[in-house]
C-alpha positions as CSV (number, residue, x, y, z in Angstrom):
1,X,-38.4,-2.7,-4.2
2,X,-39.0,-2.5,-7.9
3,X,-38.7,1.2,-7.9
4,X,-35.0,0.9,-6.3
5,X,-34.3,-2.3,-8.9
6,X,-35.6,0.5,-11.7
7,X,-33.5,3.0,-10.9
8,X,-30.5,0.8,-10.3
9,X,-30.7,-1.1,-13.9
10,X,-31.3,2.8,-15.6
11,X,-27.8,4.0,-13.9
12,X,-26.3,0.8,-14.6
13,X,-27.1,1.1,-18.3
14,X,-26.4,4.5,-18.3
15,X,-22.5,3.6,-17.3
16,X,-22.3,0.7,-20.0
17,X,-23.7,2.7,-22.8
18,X,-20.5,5.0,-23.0
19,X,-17.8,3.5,-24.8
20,X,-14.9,5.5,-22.8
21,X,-16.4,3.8,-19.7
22,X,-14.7,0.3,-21.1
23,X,-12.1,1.5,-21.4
24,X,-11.2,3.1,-18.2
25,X,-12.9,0.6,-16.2
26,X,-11.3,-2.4,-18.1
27,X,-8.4,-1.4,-21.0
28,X,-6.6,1.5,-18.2
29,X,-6.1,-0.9,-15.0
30,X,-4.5,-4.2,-17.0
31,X,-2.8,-1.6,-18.9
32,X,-0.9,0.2,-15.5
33,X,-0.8,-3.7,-14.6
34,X,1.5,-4.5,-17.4
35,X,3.5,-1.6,-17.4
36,X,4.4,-1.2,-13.2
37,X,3.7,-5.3,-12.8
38,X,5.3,-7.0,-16.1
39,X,8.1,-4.4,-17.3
40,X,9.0,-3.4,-13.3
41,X,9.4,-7.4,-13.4
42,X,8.5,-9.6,-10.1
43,X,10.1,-9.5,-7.0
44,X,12.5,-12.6,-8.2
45,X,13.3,-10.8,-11.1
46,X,14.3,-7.7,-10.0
47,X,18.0,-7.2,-8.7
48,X,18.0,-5.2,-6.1
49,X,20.1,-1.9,-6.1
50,X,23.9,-2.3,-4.6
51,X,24.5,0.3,-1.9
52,X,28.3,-0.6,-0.1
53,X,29.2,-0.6,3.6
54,X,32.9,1.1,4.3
55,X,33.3,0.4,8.1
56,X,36.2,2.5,9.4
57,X,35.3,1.3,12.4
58,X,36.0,-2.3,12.5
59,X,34.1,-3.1,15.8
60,X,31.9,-5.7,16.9
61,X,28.9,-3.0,17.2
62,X,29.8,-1.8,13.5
63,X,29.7,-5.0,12.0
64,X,26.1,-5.9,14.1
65,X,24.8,-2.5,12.3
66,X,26.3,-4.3,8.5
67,X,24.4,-7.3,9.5
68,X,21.2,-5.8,10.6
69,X,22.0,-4.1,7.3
70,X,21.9,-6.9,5.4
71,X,18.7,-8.1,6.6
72,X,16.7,-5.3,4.9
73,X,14.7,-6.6,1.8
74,X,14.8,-3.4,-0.5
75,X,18.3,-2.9,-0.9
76,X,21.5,-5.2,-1.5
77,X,24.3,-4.1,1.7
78,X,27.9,-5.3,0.8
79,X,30.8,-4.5,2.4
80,X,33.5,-2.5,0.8
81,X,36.8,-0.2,1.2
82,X,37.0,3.2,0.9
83,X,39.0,3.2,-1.9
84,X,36.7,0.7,-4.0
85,X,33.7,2.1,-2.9
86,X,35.1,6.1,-4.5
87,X,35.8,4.5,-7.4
88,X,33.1,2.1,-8.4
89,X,30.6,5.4,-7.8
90,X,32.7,7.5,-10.5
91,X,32.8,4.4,-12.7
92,X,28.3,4.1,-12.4
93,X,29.0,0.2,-11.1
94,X,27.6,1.2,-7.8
95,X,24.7,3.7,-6.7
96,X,26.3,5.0,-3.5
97,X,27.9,3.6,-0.4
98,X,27.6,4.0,3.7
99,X,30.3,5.2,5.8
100,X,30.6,4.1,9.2
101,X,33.2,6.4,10.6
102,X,36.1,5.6,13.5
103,X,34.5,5.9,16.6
104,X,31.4,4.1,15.8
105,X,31.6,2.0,18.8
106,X,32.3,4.6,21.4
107,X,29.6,6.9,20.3
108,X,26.8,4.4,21.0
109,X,28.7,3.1,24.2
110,X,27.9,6.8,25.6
111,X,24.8,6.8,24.4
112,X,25.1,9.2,21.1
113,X,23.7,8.3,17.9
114,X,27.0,8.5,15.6
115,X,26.5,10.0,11.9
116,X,26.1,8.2,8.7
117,X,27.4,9.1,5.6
118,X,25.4,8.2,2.4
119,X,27.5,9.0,-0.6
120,X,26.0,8.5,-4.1
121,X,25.7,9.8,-7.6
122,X,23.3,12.5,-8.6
123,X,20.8,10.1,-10.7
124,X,19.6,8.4,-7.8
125,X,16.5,9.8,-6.2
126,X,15.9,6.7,-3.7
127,X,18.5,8.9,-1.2
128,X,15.9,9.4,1.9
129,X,14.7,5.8,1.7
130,X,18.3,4.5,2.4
131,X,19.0,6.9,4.8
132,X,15.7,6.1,6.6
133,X,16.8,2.1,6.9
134,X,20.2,2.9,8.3
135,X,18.4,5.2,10.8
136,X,15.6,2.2,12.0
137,X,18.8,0.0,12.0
138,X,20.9,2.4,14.3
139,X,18.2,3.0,16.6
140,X,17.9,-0.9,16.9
141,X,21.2,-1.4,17.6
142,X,21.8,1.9,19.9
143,X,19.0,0.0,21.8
144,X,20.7,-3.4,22.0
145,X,24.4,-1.9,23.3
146,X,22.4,-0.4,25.6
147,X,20.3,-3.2,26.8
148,X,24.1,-5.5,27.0
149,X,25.5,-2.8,29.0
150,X,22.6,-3.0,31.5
151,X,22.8,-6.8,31.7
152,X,26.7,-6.3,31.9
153,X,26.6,-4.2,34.9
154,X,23.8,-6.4,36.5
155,X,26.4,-9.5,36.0
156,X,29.9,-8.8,35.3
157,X,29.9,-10.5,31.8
158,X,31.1,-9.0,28.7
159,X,28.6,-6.7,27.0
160,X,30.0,-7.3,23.6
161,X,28.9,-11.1,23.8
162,X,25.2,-10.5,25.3
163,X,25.3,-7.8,21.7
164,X,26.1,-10.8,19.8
165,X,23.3,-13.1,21.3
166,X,20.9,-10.4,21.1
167,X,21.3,-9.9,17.3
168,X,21.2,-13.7,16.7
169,X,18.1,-13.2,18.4
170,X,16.8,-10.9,16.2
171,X,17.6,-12.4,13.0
172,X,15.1,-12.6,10.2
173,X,14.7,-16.7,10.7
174,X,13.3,-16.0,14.1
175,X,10.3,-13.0,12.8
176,X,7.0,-13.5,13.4
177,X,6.1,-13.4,10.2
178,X,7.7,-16.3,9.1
179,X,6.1,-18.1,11.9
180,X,2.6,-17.0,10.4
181,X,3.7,-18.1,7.4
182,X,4.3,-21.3,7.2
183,X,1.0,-22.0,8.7
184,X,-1.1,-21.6,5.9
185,X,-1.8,-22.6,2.5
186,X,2.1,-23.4,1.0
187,X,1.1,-23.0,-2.4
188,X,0.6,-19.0,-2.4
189,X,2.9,-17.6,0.5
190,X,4.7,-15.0,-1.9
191,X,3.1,-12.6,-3.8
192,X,5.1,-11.1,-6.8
193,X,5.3,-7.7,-7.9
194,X,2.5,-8.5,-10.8
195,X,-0.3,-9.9,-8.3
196,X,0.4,-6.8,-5.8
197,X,0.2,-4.1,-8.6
198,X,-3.2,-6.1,-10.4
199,X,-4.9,-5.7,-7.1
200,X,-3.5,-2.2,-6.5
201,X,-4.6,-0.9,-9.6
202,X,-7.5,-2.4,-9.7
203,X,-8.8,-0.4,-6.5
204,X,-7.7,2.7,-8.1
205,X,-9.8,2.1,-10.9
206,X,-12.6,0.9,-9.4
207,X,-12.4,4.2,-7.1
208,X,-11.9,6.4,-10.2
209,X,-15.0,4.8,-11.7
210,X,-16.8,5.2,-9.0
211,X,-16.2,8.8,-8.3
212,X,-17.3,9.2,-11.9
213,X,-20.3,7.2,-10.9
214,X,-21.6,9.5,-7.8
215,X,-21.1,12.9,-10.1
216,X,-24.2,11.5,-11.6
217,X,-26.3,12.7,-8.9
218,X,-24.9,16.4,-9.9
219,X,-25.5,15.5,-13.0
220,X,-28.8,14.5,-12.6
221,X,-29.4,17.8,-10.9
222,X,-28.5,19.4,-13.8
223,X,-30.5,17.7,-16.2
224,X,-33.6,17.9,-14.1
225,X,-33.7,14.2,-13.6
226,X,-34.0,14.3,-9.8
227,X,-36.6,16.7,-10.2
228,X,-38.7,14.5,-11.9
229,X,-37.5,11.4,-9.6
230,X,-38.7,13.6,-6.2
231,X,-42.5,14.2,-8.3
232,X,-43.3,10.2,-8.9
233,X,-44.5,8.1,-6.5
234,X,-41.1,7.5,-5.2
235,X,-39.9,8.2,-2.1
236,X,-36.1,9.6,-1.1
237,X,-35.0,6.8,0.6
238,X,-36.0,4.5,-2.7
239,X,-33.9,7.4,-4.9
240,X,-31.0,7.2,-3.0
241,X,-30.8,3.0,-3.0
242,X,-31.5,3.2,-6.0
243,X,-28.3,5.2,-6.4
244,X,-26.3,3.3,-4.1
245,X,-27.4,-0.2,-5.0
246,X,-26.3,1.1,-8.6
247,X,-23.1,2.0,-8.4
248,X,-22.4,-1.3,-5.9
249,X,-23.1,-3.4,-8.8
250,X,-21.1,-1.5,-11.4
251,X,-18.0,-1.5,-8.6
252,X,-18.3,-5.5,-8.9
253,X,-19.0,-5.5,-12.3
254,X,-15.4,-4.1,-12.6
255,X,-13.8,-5.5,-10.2
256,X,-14.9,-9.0,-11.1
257,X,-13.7,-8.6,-14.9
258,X,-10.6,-7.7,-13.9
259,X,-10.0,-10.5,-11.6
260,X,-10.8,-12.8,-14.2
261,X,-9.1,-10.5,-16.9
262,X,-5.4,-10.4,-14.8
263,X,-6.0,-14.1,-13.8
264,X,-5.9,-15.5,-17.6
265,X,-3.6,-12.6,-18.9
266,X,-0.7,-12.6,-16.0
267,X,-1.7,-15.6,-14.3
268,X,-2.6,-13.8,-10.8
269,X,-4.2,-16.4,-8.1
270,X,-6.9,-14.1,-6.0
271,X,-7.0,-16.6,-3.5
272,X,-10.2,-17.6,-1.5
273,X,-13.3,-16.8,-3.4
274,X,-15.5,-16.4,-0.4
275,X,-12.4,-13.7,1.0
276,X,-12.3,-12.1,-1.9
277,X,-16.1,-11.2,-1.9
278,X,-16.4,-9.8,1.2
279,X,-13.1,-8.0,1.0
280,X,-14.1,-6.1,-1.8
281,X,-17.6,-5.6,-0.8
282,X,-16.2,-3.7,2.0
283,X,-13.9,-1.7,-0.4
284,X,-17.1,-0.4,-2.5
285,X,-18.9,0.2,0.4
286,X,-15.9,2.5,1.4
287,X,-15.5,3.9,-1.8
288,X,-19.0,4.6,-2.6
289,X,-19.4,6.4,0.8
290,X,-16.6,8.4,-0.4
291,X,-17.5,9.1,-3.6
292,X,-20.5,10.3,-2.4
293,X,-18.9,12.9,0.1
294,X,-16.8,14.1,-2.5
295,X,-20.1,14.8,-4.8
296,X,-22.0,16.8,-2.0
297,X,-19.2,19.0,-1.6
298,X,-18.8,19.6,-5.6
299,X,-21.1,22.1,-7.2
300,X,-20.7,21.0,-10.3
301,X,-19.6,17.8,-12.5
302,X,-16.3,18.6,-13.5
303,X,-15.4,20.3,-10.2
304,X,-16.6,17.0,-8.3
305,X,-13.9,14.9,-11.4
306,X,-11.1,17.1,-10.7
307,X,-11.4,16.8,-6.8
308,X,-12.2,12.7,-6.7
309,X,-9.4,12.3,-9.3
310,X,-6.8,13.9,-6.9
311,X,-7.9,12.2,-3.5
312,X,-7.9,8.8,-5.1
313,X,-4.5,9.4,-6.9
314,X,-2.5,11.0,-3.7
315,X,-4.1,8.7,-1.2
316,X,-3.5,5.7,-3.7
317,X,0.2,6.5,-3.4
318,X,0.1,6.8,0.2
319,X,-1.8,3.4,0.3
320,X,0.7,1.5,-1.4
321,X,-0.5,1.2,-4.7
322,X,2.0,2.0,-6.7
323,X,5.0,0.8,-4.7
324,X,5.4,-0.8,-1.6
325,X,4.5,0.6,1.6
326,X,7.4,-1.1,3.1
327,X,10.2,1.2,0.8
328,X,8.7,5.1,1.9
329,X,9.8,6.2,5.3
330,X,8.3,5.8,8.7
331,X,6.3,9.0,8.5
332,X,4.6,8.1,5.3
333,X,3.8,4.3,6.7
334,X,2.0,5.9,9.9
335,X,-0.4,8.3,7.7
336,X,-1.3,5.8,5.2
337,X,-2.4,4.0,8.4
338,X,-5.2,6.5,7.4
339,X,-5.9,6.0,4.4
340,X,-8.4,2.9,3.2
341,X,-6.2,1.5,0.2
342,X,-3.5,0.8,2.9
343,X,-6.0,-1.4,4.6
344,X,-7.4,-2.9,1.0
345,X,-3.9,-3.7,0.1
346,X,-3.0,-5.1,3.2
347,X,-6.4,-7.4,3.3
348,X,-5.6,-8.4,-0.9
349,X,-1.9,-9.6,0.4
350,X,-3.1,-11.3,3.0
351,X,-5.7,-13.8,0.7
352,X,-3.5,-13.5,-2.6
353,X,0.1,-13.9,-0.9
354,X,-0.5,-16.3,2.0
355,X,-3.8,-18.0,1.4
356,X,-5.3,-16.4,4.3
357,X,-9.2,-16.8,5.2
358,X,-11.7,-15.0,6.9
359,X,-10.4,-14.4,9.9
360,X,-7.4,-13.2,8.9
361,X,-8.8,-10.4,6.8
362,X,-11.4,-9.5,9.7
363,X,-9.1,-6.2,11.0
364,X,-8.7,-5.0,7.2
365,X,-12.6,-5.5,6.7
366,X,-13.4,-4.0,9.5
367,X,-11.6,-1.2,9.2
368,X,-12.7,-0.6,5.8
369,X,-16.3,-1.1,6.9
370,X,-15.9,2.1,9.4
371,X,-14.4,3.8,7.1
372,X,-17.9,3.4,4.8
373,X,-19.8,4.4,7.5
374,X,-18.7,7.5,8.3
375,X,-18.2,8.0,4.7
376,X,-22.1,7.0,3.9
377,X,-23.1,8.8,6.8
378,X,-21.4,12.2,6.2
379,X,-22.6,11.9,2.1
380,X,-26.3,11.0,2.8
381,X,-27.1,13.5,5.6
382,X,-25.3,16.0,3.1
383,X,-27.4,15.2,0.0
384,X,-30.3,17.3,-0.6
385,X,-33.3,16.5,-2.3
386,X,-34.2,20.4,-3.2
């Protein structure tokens, strides 16, 4: 035991002594925090981006699809003419507009999925995610003309009204997050953009750090370090806990001064202690394992930097890091289903945003936790001792 404690403290104080490693592991997260969380503003601040509705259509299904519409928490739908709609897009007052063409109705009623038109200026990028909302909202209302008709034909009534009770239905009042909701602690149910980014970024860091961390074995190779570990009295199970138990405690280290740092600087409430621990427990774990792959697939130290720096960045994205998962399109949501930040983030929202406990973060640690050991599993069995 006090060969592993040994080799733990040396790699620990081998991290601290480098002055660059306070400032990535510290000064670079709270600084992303301020700049995505703070200047981005929070989720009340933040006016959401006008895109208009022209329905040439003027039928009870066209204006279900402008209400489903409006239901959407990313974008601001509003209803608008042609005319007004052209002309507010030349003038820059509006980003772009939706045009629900004549016919609308009928296309659905035989079962076709009409085409809509998204208009705007060149200067906005956010295009495919709009289109990708007025596609989900299509299909869901192609589904309920379809399911009236049924019930129609089954009864004699009028299809148009069972379309109107079955998007009442459907309303955001009625969701079952709501109903999860308002069953737990009051106090934290929302979680603004600055407590969202603070834990994002705070993984990423932790991740970069810790792929920094594993390149030591490399670098210990190098240096002939490991060579003189395998000669004393010490056997490669003890080097390798040694390793592992090392970089465990630097992860909390970090993590746990930037908790405390973003809860003083941008007043972010973490939630349930006793969550929190095991939550991100089960993120080093995962990111150690990780790490560790990464490093017994590098040859040397920089190679082994270069490649950790890419995974974490491009699967940060995809996790929802940066940005909410709940803006990219479908695709994207269903392979970041694949990805451990998504499953981080979604455990951190879950104790930060609506005071949940430990049994509400049991799928996202769980998860997380097989992730680590295949992870730990793949990296040990690939690490050799030579």
């Amino acid at each position: 035991m006090r060969k592993i404690v040994t080799i733990s403290f040396l790699e620990i104080g081998r991290v601290f002594k480098r002055r660059q490693s306070y400032f990535l592991m510290f000064a670079m997260p709270l600084l992303f925090t301020l700049l995505f969380g703070s200047l981005l503003g929070s989720d009340e601040a933040t006016k959401k981006v006008e895109i208009a509705v022209v329905d040439e259509d003027q039928s009870s299904v066209s204006k279900a699809f402008i209400e489903k519409l409006k239901q959407n928490g990313t974008f601001e739908f509003t209803e608008s003419t042609l005319q007004d709609a052209k002309q507010r897009v030349i003038d820059k007052e509006l980003t772009g507009y939706l045009l629900v063409q004549k016919g609308f109705k009928s296309e659905l009623q035989t079962e076709e999925l009409p085409q809509i038109s998204f208009i705007h200026g060149p200067e906005f990028t956010s295009g495919m995610i709009v289109k990708e909302i007025a596609g989900n909202k299509l299909i869901n209302v192609a589904i309920e003309v379809k399911a009236s008709q049924a019930w129609a034909n089954s009864s004699g009534g009028s299809w148009e009204l069972m379309l109107q009770e079955l998007s009442l239905e459907r309303t955001p009042a009625g969701s079952s997050v709501e109903k999860r909701v308002v069953t737990k602690d009051a106090s934290t149910q929302t979680m603004d953009n600055m407590s969202e980014r603070a834990a994002g970024f705070a993984i990423m860091f932790v991740m970069i750090v810790m792929m920094s961390s594993t390149g030591t074995i490399l670098e210990a190779k190098t240096t002939g370090v490991w060579s003189r570990l395998l000669t004393s009295p010490t056997s490669k199970g003890e080097i390798m806990l040694g390793y592992l138990v090392a970089f465990f405690v630097i992860g909390w280290i970090q993590f746990a001064v930037l908790m405390v740092s973003s809860s003083l600087l941008f007043n972010v409430s973490w939630g349930s202690l006793v969550s929190i621990i095991l939550l991100v427990s089960a993120v080093l774990f995962c990111v150690i394992g990780l790490g560790l792959v990464i490093a017994t697939y590098s040859k040397t130290i920089e190679q082994q930097a270069a490649l950790g720096n890419l995974i974490v960045i491009s699967t940060c994205m995809l996790g929802g890091v940066f940005w909410p998962l709940e803006i990219v399109p479908g695709f994207m949501q269903k392979i970041a289903e694949f990805v451990p930040q998504t499953w981080a983030m979604k455990g951190f929202t879950e104790i930060t945003a609506r005071g949940g406990s430990l049994i509400d973060i049991l799928n996202p640690v769980l998860i997380l936790l097989g992730f680590a050991v295949i992870f730990l599993l793949v990296g040990i069995k690939r690490v050799r001792f030579e």
